[in-house]
MDAnalysis code that builds the backbone (N, CA, C; Angstrom):
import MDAnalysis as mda
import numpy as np

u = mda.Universe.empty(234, n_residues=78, atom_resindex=np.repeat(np.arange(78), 3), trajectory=True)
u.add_TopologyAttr("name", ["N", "CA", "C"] * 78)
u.add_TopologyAttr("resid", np.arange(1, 79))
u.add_TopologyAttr("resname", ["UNK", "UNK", "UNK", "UNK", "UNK", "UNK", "UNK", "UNK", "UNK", "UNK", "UNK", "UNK", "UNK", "UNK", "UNK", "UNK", "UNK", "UNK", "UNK", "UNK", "UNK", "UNK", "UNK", "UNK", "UNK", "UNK", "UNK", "UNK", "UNK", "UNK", "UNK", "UNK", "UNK", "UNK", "UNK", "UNK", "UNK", "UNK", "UNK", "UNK", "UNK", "UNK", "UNK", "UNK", "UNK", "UNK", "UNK", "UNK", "UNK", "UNK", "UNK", "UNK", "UNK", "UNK", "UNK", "UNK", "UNK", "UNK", "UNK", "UNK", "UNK", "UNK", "UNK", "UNK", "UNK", "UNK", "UNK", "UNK", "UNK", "UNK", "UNK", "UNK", "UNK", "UNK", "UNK", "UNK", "UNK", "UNK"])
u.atoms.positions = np.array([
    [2.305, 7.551, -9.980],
    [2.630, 6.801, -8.797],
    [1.757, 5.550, -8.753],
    [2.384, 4.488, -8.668],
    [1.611, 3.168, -8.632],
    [0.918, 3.037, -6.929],
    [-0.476, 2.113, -7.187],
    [-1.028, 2.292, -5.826],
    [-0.687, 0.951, -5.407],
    [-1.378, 1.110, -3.566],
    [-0.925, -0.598, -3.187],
    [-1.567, -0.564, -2.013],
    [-2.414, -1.424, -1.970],
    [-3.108, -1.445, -0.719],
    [-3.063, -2.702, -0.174],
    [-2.488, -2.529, 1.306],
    [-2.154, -3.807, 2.298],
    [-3.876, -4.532, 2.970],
    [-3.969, -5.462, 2.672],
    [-5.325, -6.093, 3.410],
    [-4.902, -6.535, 4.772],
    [-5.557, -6.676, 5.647],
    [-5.063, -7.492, 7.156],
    [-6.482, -7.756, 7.476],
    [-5.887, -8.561, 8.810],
    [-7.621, -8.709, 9.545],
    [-6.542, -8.828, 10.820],
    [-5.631, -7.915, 11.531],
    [-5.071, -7.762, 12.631],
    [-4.572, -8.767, 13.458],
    [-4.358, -9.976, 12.939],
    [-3.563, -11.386, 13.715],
    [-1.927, -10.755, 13.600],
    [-1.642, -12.052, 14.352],
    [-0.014, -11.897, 14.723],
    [0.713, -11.754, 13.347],
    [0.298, -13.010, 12.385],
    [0.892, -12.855, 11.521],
    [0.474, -11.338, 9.935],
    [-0.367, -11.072, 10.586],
    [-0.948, -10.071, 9.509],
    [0.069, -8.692, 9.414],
    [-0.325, -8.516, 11.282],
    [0.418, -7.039, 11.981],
    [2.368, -7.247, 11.898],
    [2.642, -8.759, 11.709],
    [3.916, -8.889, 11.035],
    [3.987, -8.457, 9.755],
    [3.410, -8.967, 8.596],
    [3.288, -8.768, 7.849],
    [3.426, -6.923, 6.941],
    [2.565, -6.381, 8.064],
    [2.339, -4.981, 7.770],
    [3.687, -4.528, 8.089],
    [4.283, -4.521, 9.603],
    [5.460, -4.004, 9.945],
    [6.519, -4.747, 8.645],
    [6.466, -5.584, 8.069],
    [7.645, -6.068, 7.317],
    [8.085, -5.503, 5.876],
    [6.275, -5.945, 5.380],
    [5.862, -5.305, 4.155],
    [5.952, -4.211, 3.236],
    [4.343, -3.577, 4.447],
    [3.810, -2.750, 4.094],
    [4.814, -1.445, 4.035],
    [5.196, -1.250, 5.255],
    [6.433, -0.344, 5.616],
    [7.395, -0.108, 4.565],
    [7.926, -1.379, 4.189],
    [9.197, -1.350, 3.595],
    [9.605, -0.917, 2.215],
    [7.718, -0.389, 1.255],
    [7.647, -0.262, 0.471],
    [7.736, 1.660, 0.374],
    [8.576, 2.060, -0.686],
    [9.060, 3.186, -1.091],
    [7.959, 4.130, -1.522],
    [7.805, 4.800, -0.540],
    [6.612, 6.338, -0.288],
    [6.529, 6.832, -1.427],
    [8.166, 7.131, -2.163],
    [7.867, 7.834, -3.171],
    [7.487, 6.933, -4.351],
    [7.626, 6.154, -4.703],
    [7.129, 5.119, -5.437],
    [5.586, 4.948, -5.504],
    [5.163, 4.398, -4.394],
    [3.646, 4.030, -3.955],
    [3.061, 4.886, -3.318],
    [1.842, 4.481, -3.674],
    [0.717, 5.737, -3.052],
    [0.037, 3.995, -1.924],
    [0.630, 4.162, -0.555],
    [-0.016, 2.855, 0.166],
    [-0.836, 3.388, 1.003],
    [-2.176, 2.080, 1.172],
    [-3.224, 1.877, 1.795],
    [-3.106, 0.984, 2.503],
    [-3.289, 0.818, 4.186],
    [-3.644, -0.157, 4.709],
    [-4.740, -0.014, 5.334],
    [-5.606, -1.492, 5.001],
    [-6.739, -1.377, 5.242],
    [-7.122, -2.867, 6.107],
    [-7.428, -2.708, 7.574],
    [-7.785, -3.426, 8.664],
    [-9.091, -4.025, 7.977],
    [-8.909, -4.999, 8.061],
    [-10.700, -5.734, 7.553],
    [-11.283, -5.821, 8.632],
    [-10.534, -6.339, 9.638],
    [-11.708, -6.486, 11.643],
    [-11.919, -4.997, 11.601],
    [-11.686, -3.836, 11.140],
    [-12.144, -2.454, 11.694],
    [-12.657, -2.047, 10.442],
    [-12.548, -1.973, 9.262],
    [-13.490, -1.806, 8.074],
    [-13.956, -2.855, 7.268],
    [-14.978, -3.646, 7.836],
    [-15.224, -4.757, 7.596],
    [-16.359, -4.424, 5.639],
    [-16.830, -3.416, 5.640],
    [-17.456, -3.285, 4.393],
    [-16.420, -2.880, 3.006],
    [-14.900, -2.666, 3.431],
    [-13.507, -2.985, 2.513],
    [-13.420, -4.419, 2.128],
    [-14.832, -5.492, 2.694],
    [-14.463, -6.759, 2.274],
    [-14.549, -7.075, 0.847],
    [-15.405, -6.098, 0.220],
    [-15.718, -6.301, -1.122],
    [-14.779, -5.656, -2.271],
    [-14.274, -4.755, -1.691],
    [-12.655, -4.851, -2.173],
    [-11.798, -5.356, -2.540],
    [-11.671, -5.673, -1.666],
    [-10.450, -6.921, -1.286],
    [-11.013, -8.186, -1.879],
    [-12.093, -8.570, -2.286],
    [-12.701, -9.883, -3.043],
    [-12.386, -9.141, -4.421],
    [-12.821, -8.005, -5.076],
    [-12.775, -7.808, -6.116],
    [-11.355, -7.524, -6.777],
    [-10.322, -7.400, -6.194],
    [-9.006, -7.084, -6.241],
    [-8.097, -8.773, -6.375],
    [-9.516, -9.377, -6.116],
    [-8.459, -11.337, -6.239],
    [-8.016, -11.129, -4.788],
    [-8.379, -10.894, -3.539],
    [-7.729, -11.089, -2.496],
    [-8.437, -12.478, -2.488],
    [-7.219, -13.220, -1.554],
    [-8.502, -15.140, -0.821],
    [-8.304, -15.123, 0.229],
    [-6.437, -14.794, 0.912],
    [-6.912, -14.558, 2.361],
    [-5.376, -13.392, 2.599],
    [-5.407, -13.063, 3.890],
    [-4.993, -11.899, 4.433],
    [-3.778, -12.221, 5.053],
    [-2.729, -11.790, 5.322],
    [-2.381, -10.538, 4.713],
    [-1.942, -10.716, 3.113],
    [-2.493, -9.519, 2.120],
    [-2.296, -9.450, 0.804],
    [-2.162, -8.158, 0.585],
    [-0.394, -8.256, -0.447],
    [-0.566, -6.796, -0.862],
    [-1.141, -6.831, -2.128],
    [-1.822, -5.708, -2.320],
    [-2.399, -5.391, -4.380],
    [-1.659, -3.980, -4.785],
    [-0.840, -4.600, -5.642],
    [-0.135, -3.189, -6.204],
    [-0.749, -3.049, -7.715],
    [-1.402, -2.242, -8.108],
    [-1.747, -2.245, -9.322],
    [-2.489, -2.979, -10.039],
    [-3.626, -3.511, -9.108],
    [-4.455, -4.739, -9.436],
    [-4.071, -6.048, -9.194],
    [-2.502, -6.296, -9.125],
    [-2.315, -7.362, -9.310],
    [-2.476, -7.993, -7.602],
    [-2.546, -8.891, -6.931],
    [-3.197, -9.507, -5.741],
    [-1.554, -10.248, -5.232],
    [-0.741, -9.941, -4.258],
    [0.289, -10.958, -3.845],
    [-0.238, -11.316, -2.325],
    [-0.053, -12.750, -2.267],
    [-0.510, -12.986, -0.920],
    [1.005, -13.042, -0.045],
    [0.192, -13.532, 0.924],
    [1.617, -12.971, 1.674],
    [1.282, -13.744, 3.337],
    [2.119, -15.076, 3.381],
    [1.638, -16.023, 4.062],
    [0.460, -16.354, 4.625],
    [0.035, -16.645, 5.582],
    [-1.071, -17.054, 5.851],
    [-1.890, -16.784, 7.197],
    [-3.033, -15.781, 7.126],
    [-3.688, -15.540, 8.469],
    [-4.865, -16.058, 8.561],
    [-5.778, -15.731, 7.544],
    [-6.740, -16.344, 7.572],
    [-7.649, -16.246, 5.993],
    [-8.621, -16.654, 5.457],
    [-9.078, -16.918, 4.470],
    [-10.223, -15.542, 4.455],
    [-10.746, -14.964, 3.137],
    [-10.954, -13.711, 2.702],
    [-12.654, -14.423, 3.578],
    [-13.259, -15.368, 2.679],
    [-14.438, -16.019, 2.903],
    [-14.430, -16.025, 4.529],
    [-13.733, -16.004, 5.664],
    [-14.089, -16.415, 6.977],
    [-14.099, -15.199, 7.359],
    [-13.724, -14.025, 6.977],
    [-13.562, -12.795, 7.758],
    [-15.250, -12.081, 7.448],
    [-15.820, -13.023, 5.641],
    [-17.054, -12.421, 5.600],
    [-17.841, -12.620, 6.448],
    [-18.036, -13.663, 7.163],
    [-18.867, -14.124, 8.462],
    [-19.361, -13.947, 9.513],
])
């Protein structure tokens, strides 16, 4: 089962994102993670090491897709 973990930091466009996304991707297929960066903020180093830059981003299998625009990986470290 391929993995995939959704990044957010809980904006309008993120929590779109998740409902659009994250959801829509096939259970039996993926093993999915979503992971709130404003509520697990030490997942930031994750999400840097995975090629995230900013949020919302899915990573399926290492590979990093961004996925319009909420905010930048670097401002959430702050």
């Amino acid at each position: 089962m391929k993995s995939a973990t959704f990044y957010h930091a809980g904006c309008p466009v993120c929590v779109q994102a998740e409902q659009t996304v994250a959801h829509a991707l096939d259970r039996t297929r993926f093993n999915v993670e979503i992971v709130h960066l404003g509520q697990q903020p030490a997942r930031l180093a994750d999400a840097q090491r995975a090629g995230v830059l900013s949020v919302p981003a899915l990573v399926i299998d290492g590979a990093p897709y961004h996925i319009n625009f909420g905010a930048k990986l670097s401002d959430l470290a702050k």
